[in-house]
N, C-alpha and C positions, 0 to 999 in steps of 0.2 A: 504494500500500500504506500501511497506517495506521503512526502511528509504533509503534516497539520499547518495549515493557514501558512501556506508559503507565501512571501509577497512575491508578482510576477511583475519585472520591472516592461516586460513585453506589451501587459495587458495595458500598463500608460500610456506605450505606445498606439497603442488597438484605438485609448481616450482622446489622443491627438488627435489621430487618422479623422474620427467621429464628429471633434466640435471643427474639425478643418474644414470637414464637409456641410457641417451645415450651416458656416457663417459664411461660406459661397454661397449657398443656396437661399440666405435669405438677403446677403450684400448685395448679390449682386443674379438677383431674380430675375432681371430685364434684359440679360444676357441669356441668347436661347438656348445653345448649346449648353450652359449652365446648369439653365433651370428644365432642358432636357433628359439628364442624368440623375436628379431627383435628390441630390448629395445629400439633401434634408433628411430625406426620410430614410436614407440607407444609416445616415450617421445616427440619427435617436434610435434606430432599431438594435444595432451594434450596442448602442448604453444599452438597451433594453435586455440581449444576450448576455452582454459582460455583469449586468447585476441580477441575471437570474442565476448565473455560473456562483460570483462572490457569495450573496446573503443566502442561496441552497445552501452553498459551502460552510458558512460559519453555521448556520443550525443544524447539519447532520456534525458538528463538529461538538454544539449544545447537546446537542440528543445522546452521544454516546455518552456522557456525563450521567442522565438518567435523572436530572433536574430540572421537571418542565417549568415548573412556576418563576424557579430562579433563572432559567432560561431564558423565557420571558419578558422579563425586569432586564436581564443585561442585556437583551436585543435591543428595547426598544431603547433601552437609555443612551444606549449608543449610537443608535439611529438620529436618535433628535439631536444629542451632542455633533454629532455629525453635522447633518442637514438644515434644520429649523435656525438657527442664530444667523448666515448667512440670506439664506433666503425671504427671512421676515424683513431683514435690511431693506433689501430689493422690492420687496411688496410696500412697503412704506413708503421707500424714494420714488416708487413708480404713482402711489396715488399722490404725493406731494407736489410734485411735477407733472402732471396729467389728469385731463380731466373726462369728461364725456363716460365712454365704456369703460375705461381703463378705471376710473372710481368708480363705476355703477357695479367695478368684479370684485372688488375688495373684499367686499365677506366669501366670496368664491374662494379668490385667492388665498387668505387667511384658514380656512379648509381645508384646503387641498384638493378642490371641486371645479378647479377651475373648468375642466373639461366638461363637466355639465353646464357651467355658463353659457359657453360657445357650442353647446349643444344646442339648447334653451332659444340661444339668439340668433343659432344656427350661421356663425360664421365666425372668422379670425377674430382676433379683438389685437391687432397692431404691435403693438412694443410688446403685449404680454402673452402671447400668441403661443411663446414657446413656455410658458408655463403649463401647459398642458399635460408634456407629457410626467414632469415633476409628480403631476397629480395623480396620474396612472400609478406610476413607480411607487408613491406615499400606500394609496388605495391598497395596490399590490401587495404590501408591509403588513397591513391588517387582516389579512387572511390566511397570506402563507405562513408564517409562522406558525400558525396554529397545525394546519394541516401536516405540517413537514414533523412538527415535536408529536402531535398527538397520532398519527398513525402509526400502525405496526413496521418495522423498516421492510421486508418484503412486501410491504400495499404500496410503497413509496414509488417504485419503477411507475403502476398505474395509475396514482395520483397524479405525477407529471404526464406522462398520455391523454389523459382524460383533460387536463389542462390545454394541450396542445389543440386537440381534438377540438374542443372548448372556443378557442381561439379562430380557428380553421370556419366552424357553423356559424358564430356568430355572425361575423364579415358574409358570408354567404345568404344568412338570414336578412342583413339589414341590405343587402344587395339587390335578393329576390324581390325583399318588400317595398324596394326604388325607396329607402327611406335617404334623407339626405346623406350626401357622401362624408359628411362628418364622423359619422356613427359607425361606417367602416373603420374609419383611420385613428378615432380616439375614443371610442366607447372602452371602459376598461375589459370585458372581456375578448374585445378584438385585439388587444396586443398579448393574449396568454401563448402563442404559441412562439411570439420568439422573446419572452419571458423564461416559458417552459424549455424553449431548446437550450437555455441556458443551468438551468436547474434540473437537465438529465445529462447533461455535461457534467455536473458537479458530480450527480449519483454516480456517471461512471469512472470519476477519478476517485472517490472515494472508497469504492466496492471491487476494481481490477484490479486485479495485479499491473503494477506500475507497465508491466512488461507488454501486458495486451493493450494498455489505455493507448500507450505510443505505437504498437503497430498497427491501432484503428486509427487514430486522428493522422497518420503520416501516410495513410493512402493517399496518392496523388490524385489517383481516379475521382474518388469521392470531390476533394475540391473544384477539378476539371469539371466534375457533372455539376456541382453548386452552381461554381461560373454558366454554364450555359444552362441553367434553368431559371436562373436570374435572367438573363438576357435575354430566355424568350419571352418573359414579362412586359422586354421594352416594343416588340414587335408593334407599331401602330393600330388601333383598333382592336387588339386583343382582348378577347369580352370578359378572359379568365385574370385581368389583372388585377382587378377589385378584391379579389380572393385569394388569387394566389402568388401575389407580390412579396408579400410577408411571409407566409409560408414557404417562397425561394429563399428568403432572406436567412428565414431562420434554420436553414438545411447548411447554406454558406456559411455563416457567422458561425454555426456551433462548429467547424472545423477550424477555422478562421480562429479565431477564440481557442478551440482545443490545440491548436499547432500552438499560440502563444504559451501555452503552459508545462511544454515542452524541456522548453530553456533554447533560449538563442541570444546573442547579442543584440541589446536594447539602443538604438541611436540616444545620449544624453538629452539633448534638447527635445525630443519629441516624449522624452521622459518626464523632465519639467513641464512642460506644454499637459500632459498628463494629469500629472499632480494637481494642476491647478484650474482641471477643464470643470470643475463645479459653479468655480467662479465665473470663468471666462462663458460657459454657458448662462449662469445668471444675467450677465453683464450686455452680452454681445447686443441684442435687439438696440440698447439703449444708445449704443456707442455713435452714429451715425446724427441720432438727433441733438445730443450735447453739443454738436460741432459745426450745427447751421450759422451759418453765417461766416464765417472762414472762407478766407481764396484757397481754393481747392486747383490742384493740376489738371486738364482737361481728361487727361487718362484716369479711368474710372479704376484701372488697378491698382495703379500711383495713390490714390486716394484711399483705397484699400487698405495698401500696406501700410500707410502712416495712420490708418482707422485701427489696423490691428495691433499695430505696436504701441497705439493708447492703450487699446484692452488687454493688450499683455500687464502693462503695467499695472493697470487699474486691478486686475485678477491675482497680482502675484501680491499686492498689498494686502486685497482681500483675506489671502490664502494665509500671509505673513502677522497679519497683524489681525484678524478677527479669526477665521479658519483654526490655525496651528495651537493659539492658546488654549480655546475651548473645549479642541478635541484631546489638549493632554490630559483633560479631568478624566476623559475614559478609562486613566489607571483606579478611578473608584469602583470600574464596572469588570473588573480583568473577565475573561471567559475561562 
């Protein structure tokens, strides 16, 4: 068996890759080839695999403890130590500074509901657009915990199936029923499947022998076939992409993901860029309006890059000076 809660400096990398692709997708949307490749939605999916892979991980790691309640208490304390101090920030600055939708979400936001808002009102709501999927991921916290501590560990392989599965009908359900294309893309049971393929990655690093876990994730084949069942997705007018974008998504990424935990040589700076993609996600939407009014280079990329070298900074402050303190309290929660 592999060892216990390895940190994988790879999987920073995987976080780079992720917020890289989707602050093109949403900087620079008006570029078509850009906003052709979807970099959005491939990037939140990726988070979406890499935190069903992590928090499986650390609860099959609580469960073998055999301490569900104390379990429990240390997940979530360490979830909110984590998550909630940075993000209330940003909910605050955002209704301070903005007004219309963006204050009408505030109790949404302050929830973690924000994805029923823009259900509700059935469209983006701007700067805080990408709170969305926060919300999923929050929501997703409150369930699985339970399920992963409280089932017997042989129902656990079916648990995450069933999950996946889950994921797979809903999208198909709100498709069939021509209900708005929202409800595809952020209803919380429509991201369980590359949630789940993240959280049957973790089962099967947990329960192989180290030895099979590597000669399954290192099939070439397998990612070859990912790669082009994602890309039949792109085919124009493909009636199956509603449904089954995600589920390419999450057949890739969980090898994608399973190759990072491997071990290989991590690039530094996409390591950094990693560490601090919480914030640089929180941050990104905003970064573009703080800066109206500035002579800008007529290159939109030129602009770009001196857009993202604000939000680096602004992110690694976050990270430095709010982030890093809060979560050393987590030595009250050891696991």
């Amino acid at each position: 068996m592999a060892p216990k809660l390895k940190y994988f400096p790879q999987i920073d990398v995987l976080r780079a890759l992720a917020i890289i692709g989707v602050i093109l997708s949403h900087w620079f949307h008006q570029v078509d080839w850009i906003f052709s490749l979807k970099l959005g939605r491939l990037g939140v999916d990726l988070f979406f695999v890499i935190s069903g892979f992590l928090i499986t991980r650390i609860l099959f790691f609580q469960k073998e403890k055999g301490h569900v309640k104390a379990a429990l208490r240390t997940f979530y304390a360490r979830r909110v130590l984590r998550i909630f101090p940075v993000y209330y920030l940003v909910v605050f600055l955002s209704a301070i500074f903005h007004d219309g939708l963006v204050r009408e979400a505030l109790p949404w936001n302050l929830t973690y509901t924000s994805n029923f808002f823009m259900l509700k009102i059935e469209a983006w709501v701007g700067v805080i657009t990408h709170f969305w999927s926060l919300s999923v991921e929050e929501q997703f916290y409150l369930l699985w915990p339970f399920l992963i501590l409280l089932f017997r560990q042989k129902r656990l392989p079916q648990v995450i199936m069933v999950a996946i599965m889950l994921g797979v009908l809903s999208r198909l359900f709100f498709w069939l029923m021509d209900w708005n294309y929202l409800y595809v893309m952020i209803f919380p049971s429509s991201c369980l499947d590359v949630l789940g393929a993240g959280a049957l990655l973790a089962w099967l690093y947990e329960t192989l022998p180290f030895e099979k876990y590597q000669k399954l994730l290192s099939n070439p084949w397998a990612l070859v076939g990912g790669i082009l069942l994602l890309a039949l997705m792109y085919i124009p007018g493909n009636s199956l992409e509603p449904v089954g974008f995600r589920l390419a998504e999450s057949f890739l990424f969980f090898f994608i993901v399973g190759r990072a935990t491997l071990g290989a040589r991590a690039n530094k700076p996409l390591v950094f860029l990693g560490k601090i993609s919480y914030s640089t996600y929180l941050f990104h939407n905003f970064i573009p309006g703080i800066l109206l009014g500035m002579t800008w280079p007529e290159n939109i990329f030129l602009k770009g890059l001196i857009e993202f070298l604000l939000l680096i900074l602004i992110s690694w402050v976050s990270y430095r000076w709010v982030e890093k303190p809060i979560n050393s309290l987590k030595k009250h929660f050891p696991y």
